[in-house]
N, C-alpha and C positions, 0 to 999 in steps of 0.2 A: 133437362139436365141440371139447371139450377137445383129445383125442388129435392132432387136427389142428392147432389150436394150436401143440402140443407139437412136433408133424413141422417147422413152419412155423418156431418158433422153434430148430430140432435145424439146421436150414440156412442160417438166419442165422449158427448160432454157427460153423458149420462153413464157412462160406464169410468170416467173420472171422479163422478158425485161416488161411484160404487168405492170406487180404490180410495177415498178419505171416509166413507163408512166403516170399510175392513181396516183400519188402521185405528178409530175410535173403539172398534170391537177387540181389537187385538191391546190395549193399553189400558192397565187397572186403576192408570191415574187420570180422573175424566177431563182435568184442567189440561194435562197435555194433551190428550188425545182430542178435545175438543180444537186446539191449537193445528194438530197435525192435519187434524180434518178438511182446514183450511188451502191441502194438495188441490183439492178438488176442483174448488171454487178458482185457485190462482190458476191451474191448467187453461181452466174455461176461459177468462177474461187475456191472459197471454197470447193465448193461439186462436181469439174470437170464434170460439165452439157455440155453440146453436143450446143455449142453455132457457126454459121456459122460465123460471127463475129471475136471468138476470136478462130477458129479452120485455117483459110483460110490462113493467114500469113506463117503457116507451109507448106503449099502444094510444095515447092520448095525442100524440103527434105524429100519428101515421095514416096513412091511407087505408081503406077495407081490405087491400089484398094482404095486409100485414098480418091478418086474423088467419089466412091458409099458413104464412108463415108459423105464428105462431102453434095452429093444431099440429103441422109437422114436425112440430120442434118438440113440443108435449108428447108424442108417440116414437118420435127418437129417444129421446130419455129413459121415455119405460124400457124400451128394447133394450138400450143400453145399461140402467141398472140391472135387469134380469140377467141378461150375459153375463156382467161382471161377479152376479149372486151366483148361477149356474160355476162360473169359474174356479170363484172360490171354495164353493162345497165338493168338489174335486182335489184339492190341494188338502199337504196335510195341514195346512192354519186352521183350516176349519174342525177344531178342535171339541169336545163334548163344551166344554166351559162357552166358549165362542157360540156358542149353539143358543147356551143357556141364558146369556147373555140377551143375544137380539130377540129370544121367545119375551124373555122378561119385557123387552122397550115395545115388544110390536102389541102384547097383551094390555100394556098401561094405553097406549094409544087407541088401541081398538074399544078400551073399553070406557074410555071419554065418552061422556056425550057432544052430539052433530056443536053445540054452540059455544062451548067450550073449544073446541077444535078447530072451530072458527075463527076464533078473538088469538087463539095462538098462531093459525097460519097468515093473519095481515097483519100481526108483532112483526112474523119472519119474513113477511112482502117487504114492508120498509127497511129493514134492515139490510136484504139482498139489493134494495135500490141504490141506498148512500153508500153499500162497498163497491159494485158496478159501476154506477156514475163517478164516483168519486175517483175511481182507478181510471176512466177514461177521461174525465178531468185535469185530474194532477197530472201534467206530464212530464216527464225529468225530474218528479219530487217520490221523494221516498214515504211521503203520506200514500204514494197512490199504494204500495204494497200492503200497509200496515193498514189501511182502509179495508181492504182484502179479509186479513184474517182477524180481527177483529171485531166486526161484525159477525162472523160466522162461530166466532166462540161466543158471544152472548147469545144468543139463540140458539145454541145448542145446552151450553148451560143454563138457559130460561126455562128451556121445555119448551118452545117456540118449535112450530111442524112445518119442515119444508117438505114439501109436496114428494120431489125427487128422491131424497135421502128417504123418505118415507118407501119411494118405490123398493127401493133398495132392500131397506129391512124388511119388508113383508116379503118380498122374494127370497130374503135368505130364511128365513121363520115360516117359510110355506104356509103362507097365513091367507091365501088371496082367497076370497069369499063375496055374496053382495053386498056385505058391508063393508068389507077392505075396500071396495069400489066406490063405495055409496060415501066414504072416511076420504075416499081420494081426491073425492068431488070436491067435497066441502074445502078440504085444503086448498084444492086449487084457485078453489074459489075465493077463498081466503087470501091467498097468496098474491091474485093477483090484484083484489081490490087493493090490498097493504103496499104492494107494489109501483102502484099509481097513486098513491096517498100524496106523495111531494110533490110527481108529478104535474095532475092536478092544480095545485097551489102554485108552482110554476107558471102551468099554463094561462089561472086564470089574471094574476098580477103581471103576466107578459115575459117571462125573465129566461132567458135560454141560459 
């Protein structure tokens, strides 16, 4: 029951990452829209959704069963951005321009190479660390909000690859291939080494 839960809340959060992807795609100005993106991520840390993202940072001070956690939270996410993409290209937002839009970001992405894509998804790992931690940190302070969405707008206007938001756009671009897979990996991989980076340095200086 737990574990399902866990699936239940991994698709919420991932069909969250979807609805501030469709809101970056639907706005011509990328500084807001990198801004508004930031729905997603606040949903997730609010309502403590099951985000691979903002869970993977902590794996340095967890037990081994945290690693089932985690793979269930990584396969809630996909399910849930693909629902959220399925969603959307049903509605009228999903517009020829909107179309044109996510082929253009999912094409720049696919067509990176593996180590390039690497170095930009553990930019996006630490970045998703210090707005997570920090939002669970700060409590009663209005850093903890603004921790939130700014992180998530430099890494978006970095060109920094979050793994999820990636699910996202490949599902709306119908782009899924062995290398969209092979491009998922790497990011995740990415993501989560970048993710554990502060960690880490934490752990090893003693500092909670």
């Amino acid at each position: 029951m737990e574990k399902a839960r866990q699936f239940v809340s991994a698709i919420l959060a991932g069909f969250m990452i979807g609805m501030g992807g469709t809101v970056f795609l639907s706005l011509d100005n990328k500084i807001l829209g990198a801004c508004m993106f930031g729905i997603g991520l606040f949903t997730v840390v609010v309502f403590q959704l099951q985000l691979f993202t903002g869970k993977i940072g902590y794996l340095p001070f967890e037990k081994k069963q945290y690693l089932m956690e985690l793979a269930i939270t990584w396969l809630g996410n996909l399910c849930g951005t693909f629902l959220m993409a399925k969603c959307v290209q049903n509605t009228r937002i999903f517009t020829s321009a909107m179309a044109e839009k996510v082929i253009s970001i999912t094409e720049t992405k696919l067509n990176d190479s593996f180590f390039s894509i690497f170095l930009l998804s553990v930019f996006c790992g630490i970045l998703m660390f210090i707005a997570v931690d920090t939002f669970k940190q700060q409590q009663g302070s209005a850093i903890r909000v603004i921790a939130v969405f700014i992180p998530v707008m430099v890494f978006i206007l970095s060109g920094f690859e979050h793994v999820i938001a990636n699910m996202y756009y490949f599902s709306m671009a119908q782009a899924w291939s062995l290398h969209t897979l092979l491009s998922i990996f790497v990011m995740t991989l990415g993501n989560s080494i970048g993710g554990m980076f502060i960690p880490f340095y934490q752990k090893g200086f003693h500092l909670k």
